[in-house]
C-alpha positions as a Python dict, from the first residue, in 0.01 Angstrom:
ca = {
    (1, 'X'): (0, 0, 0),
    (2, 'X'): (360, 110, 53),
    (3, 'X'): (487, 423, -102),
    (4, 'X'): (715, 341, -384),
    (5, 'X'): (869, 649, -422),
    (6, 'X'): (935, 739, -48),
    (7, 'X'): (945, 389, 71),
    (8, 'X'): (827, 524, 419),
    (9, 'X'): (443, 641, 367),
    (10, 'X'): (142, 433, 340),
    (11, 'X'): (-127, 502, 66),
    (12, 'X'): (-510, 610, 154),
    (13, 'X'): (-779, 703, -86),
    (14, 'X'): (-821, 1021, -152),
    (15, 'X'): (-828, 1286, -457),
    (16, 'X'): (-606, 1453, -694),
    (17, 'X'): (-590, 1719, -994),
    (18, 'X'): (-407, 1567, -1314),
    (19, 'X'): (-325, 1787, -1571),
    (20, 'X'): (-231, 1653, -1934),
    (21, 'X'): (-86, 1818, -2177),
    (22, 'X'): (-94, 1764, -2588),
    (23, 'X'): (30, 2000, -2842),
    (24, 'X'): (-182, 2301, -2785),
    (25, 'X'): (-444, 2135, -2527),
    (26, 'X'): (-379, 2161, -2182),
    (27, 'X'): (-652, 1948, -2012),
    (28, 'X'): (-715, 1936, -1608),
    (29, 'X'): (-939, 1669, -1451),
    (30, 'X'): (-989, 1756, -1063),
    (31, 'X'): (-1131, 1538, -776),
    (32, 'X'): (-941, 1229, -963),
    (33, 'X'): (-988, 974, -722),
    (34, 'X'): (-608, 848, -615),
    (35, 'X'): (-429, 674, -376),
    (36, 'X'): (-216, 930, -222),
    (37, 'X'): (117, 866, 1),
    (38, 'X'): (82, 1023, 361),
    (39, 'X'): (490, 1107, 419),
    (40, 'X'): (531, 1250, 84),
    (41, 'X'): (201, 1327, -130),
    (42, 'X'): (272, 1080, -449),
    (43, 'X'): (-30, 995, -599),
    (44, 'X'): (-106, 657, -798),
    (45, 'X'): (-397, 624, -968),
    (46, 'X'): (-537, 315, -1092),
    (47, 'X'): (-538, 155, -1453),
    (48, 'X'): (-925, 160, -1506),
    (49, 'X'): (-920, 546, -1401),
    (50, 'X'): (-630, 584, -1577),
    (51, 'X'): (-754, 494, -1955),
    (52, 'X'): (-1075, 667, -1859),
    (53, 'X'): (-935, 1017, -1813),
    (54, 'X'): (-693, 935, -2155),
    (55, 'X'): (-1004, 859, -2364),
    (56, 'X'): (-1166, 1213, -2205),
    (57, 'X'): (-876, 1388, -2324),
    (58, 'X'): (-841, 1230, -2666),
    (59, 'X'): (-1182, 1342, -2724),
    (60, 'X'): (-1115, 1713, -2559),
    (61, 'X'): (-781, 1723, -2786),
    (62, 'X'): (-958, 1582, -3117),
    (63, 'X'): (-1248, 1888, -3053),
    (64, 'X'): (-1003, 2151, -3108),
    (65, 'X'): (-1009, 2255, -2755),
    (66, 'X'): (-678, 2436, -2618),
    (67, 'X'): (-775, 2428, -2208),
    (68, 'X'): (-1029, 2255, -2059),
    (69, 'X'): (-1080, 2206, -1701),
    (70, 'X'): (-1379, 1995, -1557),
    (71, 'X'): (-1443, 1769, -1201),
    (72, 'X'): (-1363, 1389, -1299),
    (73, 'X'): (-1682, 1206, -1339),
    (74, 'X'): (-1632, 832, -1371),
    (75, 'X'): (-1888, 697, -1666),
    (76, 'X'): (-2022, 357, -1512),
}
């Protein structure tokens, strides 16, 4: 797909580290599969992958936990 953001770059798969942040939790997922702009690095990532890492860190946040980092694993 076209780059959005650069309007210039074309998307290819690849992967990505997303950190979220809530209150007191600081939560990083890495190896986030993504589609990732080649002229300027934006990375999209899709809905489905999207409300899976949310419900991950709703869980993380709701444990008490202040940082967690883990590899994305995508629950089939």
């Amino acid at each position: 797909m076209k780059c959005t953001i650069c309007k210039h770059g074309e998307t290819k798969l690849g992967v990505t580290t997303i950190t979220l942040e809530k209150g007191n939790s600081t939560i990083v997922f890495k190896e986030v599969p993504a589609q990732i702009c080649d002229n300027c690095g934006e990375k999209y990532i899709d809905k489905a992958t999207t409300k899976d890492l949310l419900n991950k860190a709703r869980e993380i946040v709701k444990n008490g936990v202040e940082v967690d980092i883990r590899k994305y694993e995508k629950v089939a």
